[in-house]
N, C-alpha and C positions, 0 to 999 in steps of 0.2 A: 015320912021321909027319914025319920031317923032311926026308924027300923031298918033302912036299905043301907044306910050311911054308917049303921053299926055292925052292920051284915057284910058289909063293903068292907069297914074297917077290921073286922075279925078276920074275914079273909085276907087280908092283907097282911096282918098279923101272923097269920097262917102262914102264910106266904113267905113272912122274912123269917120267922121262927125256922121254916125248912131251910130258905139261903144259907140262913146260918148253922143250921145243923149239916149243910149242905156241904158249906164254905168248911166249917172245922172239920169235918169226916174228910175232904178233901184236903186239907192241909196236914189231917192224918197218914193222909195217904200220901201226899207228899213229903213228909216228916221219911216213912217208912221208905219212900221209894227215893230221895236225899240219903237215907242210913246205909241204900243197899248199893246204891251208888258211889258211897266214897270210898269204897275197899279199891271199886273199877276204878275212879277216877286217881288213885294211888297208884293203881298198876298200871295207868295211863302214863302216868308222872314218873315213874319208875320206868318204864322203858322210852321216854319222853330222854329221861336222864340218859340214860343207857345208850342212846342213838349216837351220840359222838364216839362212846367208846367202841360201839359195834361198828362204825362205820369207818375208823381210825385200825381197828383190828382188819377188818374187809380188805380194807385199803393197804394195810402191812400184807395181807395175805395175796392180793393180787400182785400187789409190786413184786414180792416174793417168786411168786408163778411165772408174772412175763420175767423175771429176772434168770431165772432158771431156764427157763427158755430162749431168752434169748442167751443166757454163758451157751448152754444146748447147741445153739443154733453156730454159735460164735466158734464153737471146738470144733465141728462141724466142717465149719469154714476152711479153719486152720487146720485141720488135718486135710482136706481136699489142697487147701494151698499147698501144703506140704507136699503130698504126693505130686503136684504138678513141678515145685521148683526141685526135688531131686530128678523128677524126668528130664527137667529142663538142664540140671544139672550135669548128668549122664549124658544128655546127648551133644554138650556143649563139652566135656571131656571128652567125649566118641569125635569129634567136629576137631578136637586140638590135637589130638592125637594123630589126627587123619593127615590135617595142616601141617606138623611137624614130619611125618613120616615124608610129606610131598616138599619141605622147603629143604628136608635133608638130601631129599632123589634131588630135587633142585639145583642144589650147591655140588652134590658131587657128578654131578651131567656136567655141570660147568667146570669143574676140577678136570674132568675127564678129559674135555674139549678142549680146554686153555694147554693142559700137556699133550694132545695130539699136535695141536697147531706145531705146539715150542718144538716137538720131536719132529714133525714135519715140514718144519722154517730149519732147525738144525741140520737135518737131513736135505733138506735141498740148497739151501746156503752156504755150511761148511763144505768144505772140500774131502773130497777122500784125501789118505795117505798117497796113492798114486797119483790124485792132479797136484797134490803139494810138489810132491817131488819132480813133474814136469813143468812144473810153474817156477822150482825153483834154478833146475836147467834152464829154462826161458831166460829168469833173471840171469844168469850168469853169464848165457850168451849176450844179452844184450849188454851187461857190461863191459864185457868184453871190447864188444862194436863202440861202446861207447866212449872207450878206452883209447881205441884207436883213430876215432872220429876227434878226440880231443888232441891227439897227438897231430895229428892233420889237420885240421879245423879248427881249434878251439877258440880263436880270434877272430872267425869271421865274423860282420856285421849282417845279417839276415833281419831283410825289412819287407813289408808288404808293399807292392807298386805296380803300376797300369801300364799296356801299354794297346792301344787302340782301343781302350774302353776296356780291355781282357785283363783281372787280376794276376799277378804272376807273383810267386814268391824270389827277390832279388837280392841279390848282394852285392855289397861295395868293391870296384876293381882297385889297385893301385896301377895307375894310367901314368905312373912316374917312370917304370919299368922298360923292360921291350914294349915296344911301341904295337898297339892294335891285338889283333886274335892270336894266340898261338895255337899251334896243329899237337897232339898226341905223336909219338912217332910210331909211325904207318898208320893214324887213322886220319878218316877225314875231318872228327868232328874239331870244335875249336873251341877254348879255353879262353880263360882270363884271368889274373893273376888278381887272388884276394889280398884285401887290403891288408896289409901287417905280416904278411908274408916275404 
């Protein structure tokens, strides 16, 4: 049994003598593949580092882009606006122009009309120089009558009054006089002597 037990134990020995040549070749090799690793693990680190700055540049570069783009877009804009507010502008000058040419026909339509009227209110209203001067014959005869009418008349009392319900225009007799009607001589009609007469 202790040939099996020393057979056993050499193997064994065997055994961990290779672990171990096993285990250090292997931590050789991790040694080696740790050495070859930390160049990468640098340029890991180094662009690890780099990511803000790249990604802060990206970032200046896109803002840049839409920035451009949209001023782009914006010019754009305002050049299309532009062209619409001088349209709007022209046709809003074309539109006063129009306005003022129709309130000027306007006023002088009504100029026109207001002196038609006045010329044809003067013309129908005034008189000519011939109705003047038969108007002013007319006055003169009636002054005349009227002249003579005062010489005759001018003291009469002339009153409005009734007589069976029928208005008559009357006048005062002096009944102090010849007594009753007096006659015209040769007419039939008959008279009354006014008052103050």
């Amino acid at each position: 049994m202790s040939e099996i037990s020393l057979k056993h134990l050499q193997e064994l020995v065997n055994a961990a003598q290779a672990i171990m040549a096993s285990a250090e070749h292997d931590r050789e090799s991790a040694a080696k593949l740790t050495a070859q690793l930390q160049p990468l693990a640098e340029t890991v680190q180094q662009s690890i580092r780099k990511i803000p700055e790249t990604v802060k540049q990206s970032l200046n570069e896109i803002a840049e882009a839409t920035a451009k783009k949209t001023a782009q877009s914006l010019r754009e804009k305002f050049v299309e606006a532009d062209k619409v507010a001088r349209s709007v502008t022209a046709r809003y000058q074309e539109q006063s122009r129009h306005l003022t040419k129709r309130l000027w026909s306007g006023i002088i339509a009504t100029v026109v009309i207001v002196l038609a009227a006045q010329v044809f209110a003067v013309w129908l209203l005034v008189p000519t120089l011939d109705q003047i001067a038969e108007r002013r014959l007319e006055v003169a005869e009636l002054e005349q009558k009227l002249a003579a009418l005062n010489k005759r008349a001018a003291g009469a009392d002339l009153v409005a009054c009734s007589h069976n319900d029928k208005p008559h225009l009357c006048f005062r007799t002096d009944e102090s006089g010849p007594a009753g009607a007096l006659k015209r001589e040769g007419g039939e009609e008959t008279y009354r002597v006014i008052w103050g007469y």
